[in-house]
C-alpha positions in Angstrom: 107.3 102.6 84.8 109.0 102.8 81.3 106.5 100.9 78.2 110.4 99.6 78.0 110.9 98.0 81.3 107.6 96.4 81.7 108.1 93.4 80.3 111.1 92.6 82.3 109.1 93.9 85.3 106.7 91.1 85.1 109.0 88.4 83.9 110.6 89.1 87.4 107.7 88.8 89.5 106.6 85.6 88.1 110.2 84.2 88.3 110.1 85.0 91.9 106.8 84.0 92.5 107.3 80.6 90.7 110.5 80.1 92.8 108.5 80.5 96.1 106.5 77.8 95.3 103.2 79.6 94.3 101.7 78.7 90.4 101.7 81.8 88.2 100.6 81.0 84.6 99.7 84.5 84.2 100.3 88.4 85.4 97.6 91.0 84.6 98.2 94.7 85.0 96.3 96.2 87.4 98.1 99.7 87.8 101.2 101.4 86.2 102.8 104.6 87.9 106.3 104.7 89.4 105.6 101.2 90.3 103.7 98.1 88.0 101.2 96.6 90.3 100.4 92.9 88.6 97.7 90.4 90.1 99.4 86.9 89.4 97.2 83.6 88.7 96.1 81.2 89.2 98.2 81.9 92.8 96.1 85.4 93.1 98.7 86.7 95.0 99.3 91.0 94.3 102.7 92.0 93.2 104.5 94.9 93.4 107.5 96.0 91.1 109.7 98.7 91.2 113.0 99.8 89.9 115.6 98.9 92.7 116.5 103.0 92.5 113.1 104.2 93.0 111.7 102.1 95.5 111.0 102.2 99.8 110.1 98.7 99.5 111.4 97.6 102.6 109.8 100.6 104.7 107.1 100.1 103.6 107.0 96.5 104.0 108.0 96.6 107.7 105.4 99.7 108.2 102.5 97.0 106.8 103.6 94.5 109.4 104.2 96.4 112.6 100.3 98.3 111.5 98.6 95.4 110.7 100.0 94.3 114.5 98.7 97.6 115.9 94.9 96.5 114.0 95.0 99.1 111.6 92.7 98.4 108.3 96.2 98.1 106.4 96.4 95.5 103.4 98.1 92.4 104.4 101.3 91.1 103.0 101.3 87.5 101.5 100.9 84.9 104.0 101.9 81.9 102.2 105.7 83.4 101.5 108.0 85.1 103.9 107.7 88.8 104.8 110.5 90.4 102.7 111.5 92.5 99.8 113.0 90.3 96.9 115.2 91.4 94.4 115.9 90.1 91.0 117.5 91.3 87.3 117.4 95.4 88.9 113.6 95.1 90.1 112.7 94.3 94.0 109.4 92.5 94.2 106.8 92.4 97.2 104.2 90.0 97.3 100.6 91.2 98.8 97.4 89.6 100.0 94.8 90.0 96.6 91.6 91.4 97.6 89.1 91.3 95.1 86.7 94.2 94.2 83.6 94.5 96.7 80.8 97.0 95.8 80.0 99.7 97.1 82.3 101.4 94.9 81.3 104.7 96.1 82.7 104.3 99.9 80.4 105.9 102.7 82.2 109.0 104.2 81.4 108.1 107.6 83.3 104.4 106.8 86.3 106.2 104.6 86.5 108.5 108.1 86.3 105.7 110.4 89.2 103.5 108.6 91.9 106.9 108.3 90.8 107.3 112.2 91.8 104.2 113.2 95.3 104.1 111.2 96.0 107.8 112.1 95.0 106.1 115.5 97.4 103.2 115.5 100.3 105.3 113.9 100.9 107.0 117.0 101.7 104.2 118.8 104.6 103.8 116.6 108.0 104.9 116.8 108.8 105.2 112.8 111.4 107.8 111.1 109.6 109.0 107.8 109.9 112.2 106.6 108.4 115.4 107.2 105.7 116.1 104.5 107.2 119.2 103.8 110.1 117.6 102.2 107.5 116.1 99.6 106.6 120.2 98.9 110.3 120.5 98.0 110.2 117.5 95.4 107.0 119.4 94.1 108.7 122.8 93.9 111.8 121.4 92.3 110.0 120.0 89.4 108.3 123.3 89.0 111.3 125.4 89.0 112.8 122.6 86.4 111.8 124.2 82.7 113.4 121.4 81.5 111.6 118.7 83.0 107.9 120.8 82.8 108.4 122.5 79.5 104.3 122.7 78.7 103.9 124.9 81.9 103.3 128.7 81.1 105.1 131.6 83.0 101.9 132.6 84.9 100.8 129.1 85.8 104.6 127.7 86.8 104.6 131.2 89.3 101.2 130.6 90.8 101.9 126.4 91.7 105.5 128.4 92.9 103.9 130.5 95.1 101.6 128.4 96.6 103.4 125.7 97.0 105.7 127.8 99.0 103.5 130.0 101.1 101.2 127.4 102.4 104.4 124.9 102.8 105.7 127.1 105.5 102.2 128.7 106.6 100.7 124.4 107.3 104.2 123.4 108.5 104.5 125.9 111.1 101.1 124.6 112.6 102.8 121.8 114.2 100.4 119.5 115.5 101.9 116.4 113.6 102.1 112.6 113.6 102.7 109.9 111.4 100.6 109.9 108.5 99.4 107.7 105.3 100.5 110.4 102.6 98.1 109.3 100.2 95.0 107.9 101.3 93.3 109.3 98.1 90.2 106.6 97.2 92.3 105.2 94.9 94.5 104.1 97.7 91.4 102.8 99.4 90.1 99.3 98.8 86.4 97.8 99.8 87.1 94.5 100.9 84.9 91.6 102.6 87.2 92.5 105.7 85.9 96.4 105.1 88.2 99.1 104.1 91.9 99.1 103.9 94.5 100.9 102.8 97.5 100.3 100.2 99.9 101.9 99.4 102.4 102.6 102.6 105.7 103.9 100.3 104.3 108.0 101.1 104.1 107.2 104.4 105.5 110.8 106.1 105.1 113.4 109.4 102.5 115.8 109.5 98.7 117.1 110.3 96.6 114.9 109.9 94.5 117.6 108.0 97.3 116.5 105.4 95.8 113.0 105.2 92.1 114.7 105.2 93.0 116.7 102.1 93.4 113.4 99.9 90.1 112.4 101.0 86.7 113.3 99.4 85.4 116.3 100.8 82.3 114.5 102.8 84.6 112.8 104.4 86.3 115.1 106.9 82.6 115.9 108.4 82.9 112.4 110.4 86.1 112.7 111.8 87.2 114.3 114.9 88.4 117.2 116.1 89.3 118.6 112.4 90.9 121.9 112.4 89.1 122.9 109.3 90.7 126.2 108.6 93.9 124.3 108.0 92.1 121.1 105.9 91.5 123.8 103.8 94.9 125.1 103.4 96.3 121.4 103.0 93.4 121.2 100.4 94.8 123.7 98.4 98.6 122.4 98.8 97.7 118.9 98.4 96.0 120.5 94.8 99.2 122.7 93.6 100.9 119.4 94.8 99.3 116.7 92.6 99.1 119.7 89.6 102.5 119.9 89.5 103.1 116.0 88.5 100.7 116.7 85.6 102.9 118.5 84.1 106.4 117.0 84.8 107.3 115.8 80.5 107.4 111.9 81.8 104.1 111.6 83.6 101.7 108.7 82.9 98.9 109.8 84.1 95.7 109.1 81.8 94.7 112.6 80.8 96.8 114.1 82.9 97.9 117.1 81.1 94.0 118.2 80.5 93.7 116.9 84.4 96.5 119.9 84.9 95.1 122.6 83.3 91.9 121.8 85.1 93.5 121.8 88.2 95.2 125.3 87.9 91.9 126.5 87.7 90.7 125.8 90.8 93.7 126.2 92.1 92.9 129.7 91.4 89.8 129.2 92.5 90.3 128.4 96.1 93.2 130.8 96.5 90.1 133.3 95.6 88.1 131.8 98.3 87.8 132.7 101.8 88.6 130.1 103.9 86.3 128.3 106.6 87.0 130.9 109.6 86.0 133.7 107.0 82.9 132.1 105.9 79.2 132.2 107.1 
């Protein structure tokens, strides 16, 4: 979110907060991307802002409710208030159950495993339209065909996240083998709770493999889940990489060090395109 808009961000979550009857003296930052993520107090109630232009809010609302219905290890919305996205002074606002931090930090493959399995498992009982993860690609493509908007990116590195974005969208898409999926469920979209591990985060909910989901996840973890078609986890691996590369280098990212993050990346980018793959190996 724009340095510009934050403050207005938070004013509005506290204003609705206060007018839902919950006591907010204070709003501390907890995460800034696309969206300002602010733990309110004394309430302790999570809330998520975004710019009414840029935001799924509703989705992903509705997703969190019919999920955490189905059992799946999905953050809870706040109890105490109604179920709904509010909207105030061009922000909408959704208020979340606050979990504080529980150590382990470091989450055990086998449990990070266990918690995608039984959301990947609980999706499919749904009947939810989301978009085909290929259409996330495009986004990814555009930006890197947009000199204006990734002016830092050389010739040779803008042509290789081109072609690989392109080659292993159509090579993983025509697969098939999908299902409703997370999107994201990178650790930092993982939290270790007293209730175990959940996940946050529903807005990239989209269709795919679930080898998509797999390749956001540390590499350990894949081992303890079943029935992964590994020569394709390592395709999505490599997309997922050229992916999450190419925001690095879009002129208005916020990442923290994402530009050296970026540079990094295209090498082993490079790297794995080198490499054989799983069924080549041995």
């Amino acid at each position: 979110m724009r340095a510009s808009e934050v403050p207005r961000a938070v004013a509005a979550a506290r204003s609705i907060a206060s007018s839902l009857g919950l006591a907010v003296d204070d709003a501390i930052v907890l995460h800034d991307s696309n969206k300002l993520t602010l733990r309110l107090l004394p309430c302790d109630v999570l809330a998520r802002v975004a710019p009414v232009a840029h935001q799924v809010a509703r989705f992903e609302v509705d997703l969190a409710q019919r999920l955490a219905e189905a059992g799946c290890p999905v953050a809870a919305l706040e109890p105490r208030v109604e179920p709904r996205v509010h909207e105030r002074d061009g922000f909408v606002v959704t208020l979340w159950t606050y979990y504080a931090p529980v150590p382990p930090q470091q989450v055990p493959p086998a449990d990070y495993a266990g918690a995608l399995e039984r959301l990947h498992a609980g999706m499919r009982t749904l009947d939810v339209p989301a978009p085909h993860f290929t259409e996330r690609v495009e986004r990814a493509q555009r930006l890197v065909a947009d000199r204006d908007r990734t002016p830092a990116l050389a010739d040779a590195d803008r042509e290789l996240l081109d072609d690989t974005l392109r080659s292993l969208r159509r090579v993983i898409g025509e697969r098939g083998g999908e299902q409703l999926l997370h999107g994201e469920p990178h650790p930092g979209n993982v939290l270790t709770t007293e209730n175990g591990l959940l996940l946050i985060d529903l807005e990239t909910c989209c269709r795919g493999p679930v080898e998509f989901d797999l390749a956001h996840a540390p590499e350990e973890v894949a081992a303890h889940y079943p029935g992964v078609d590994h020569d394709l986890l390592h395709e999505c691996r490599i997309l997922v990489l050229a992916m999450i590369t190419a925001w690095r280098w879009d002129r208005d990212d916020r990442f923290p060090d994402g530009r050296r993050l970026g540079t990094e990346w295209l090498g082993r980018i490079r790297a794995a395109l080198a490499r054989p793959g799983p069924d080549t190996q041995g």
